[in-house]
C-alpha positions, -999 to +999 in steps of 0.1 A: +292-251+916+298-238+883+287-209+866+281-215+829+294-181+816+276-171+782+305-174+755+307-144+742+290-140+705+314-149+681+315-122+649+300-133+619+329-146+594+334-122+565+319-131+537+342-153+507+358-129+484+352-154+447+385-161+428+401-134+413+397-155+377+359-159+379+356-115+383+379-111+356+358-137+332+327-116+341+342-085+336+351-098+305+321-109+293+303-075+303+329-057+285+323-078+252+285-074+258+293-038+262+313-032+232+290-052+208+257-026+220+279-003+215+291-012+180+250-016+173+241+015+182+266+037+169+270+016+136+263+046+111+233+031+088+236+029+048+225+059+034+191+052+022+178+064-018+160+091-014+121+084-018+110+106-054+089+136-042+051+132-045+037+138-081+027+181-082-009+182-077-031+190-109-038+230-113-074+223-112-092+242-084-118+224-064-157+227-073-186+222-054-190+195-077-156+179-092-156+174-126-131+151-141-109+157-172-086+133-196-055+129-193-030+108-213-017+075-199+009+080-171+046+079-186+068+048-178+088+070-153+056+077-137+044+042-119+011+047-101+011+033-069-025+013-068-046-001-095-047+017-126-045+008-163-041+028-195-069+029-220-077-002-238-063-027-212-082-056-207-080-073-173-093-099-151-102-087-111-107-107-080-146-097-078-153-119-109-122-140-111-112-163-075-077-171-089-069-132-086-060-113-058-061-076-078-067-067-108-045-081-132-040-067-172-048-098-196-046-100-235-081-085-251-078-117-272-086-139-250-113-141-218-112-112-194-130-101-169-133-062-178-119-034-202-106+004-194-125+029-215-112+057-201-082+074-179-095+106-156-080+128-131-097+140-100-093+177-088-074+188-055-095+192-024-113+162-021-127+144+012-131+103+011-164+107+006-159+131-020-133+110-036-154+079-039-186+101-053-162+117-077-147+085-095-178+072-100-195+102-111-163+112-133-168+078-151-205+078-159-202+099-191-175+080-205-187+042-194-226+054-206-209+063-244-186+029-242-216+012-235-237+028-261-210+019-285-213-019-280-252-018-291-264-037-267-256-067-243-255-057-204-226-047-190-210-034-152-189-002-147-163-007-125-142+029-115-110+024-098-098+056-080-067+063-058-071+054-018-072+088+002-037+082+013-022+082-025-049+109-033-038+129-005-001+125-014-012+141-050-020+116-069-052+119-090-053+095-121-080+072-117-095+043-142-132+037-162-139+001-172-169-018-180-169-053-169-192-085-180-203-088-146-196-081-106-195-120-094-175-153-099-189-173-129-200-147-147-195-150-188-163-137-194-158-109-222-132-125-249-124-092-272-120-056-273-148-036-268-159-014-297 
């Protein structure tokens, strides 16, 4: 008779150490990987032009009901940042004219969809819907005495203020045209105004 003795369990075989080569070529690549975040992040960064500071806000002091005053055409150092054309500049703009995607100056000599009559400043203190109120308003006493001066023919106004971000970072020049219409294919205007 035999006994069948249970073979003792045999220990598991340790586990396979990989080549020495293929750790070093990983540590290698991690330490390249390593080295190039490394270089990224601690690159220091060109030094950056400073912005130029915000144009001061205008001394005048806020009304219940802003009135606007004159003012000459911005200097060339002085580039307003949204639409905004001196007095006298005709233009064409994308509410009359397809081919435009803003308003665009244009010689008066030739067709154009609108002309600036006047160049007004808003005062400080403003809310959006006080802003919007307050270029049209500031505009109707200079577009109603453009228009008087044509003697007769019908024509648009067409005020172009700041945004409330540029008006809130002090800029207040805004722009009075009259315009020969508010939709594509309407007559164009093909000299200056009077």
């Amino acid at each position: 008779m035999t006994s069948e003795q249970p073979t003792p369990a045999q220990p598991p075989e340790p586990a396979a150490r990989p080549p020495r080569g293929l750790v070093l070529a990983v540590a290698a690549v991690l330490a390249a990987l390593l080295a190039v975040v490394a270089t990224v992040l601690l690159w220091p960064e060109k030094e950056r032009a400073p912005l130029p500071p915000p144009p001061s806000p205008t001394t005048a002091t806020p009304s219940p009901t802003p009135t606007a005053t004159p003012t000459p055409t911005p200097t060339p150092s002085r580039v307003v940042p949204y639409t905004f054309f001196p007095v006298g500049t005709c233009f064409d703009h994308p509410q009359q004219t397809r081919t435009v995607t803003k308003p665009e100056a244009r010689p008066c000599e030739g067709e154009h969809d609108g002309e600036v009559v006047a160049d007004l400043l808003l005062p400080d203190g403003l809310t959006e819907t006080q802003l919007n109120k307050a270029v049209r308003d500031g505009c109707k006493e200079s577009l109603a005495a453009a228009e008087a001066r044509q003697g007769g023919g019908t024509f648009y106004t067409l005020p172009i203020g700041p945004p409330m971000a540029q008006y809130q970072q002090g800029w207040r020049d805004y722009t009075c045209s009259l315009t020969s219409g508010t939709r594509p294919g309407t007559p164009k205007l093909t000299g200056h105004l009077k």
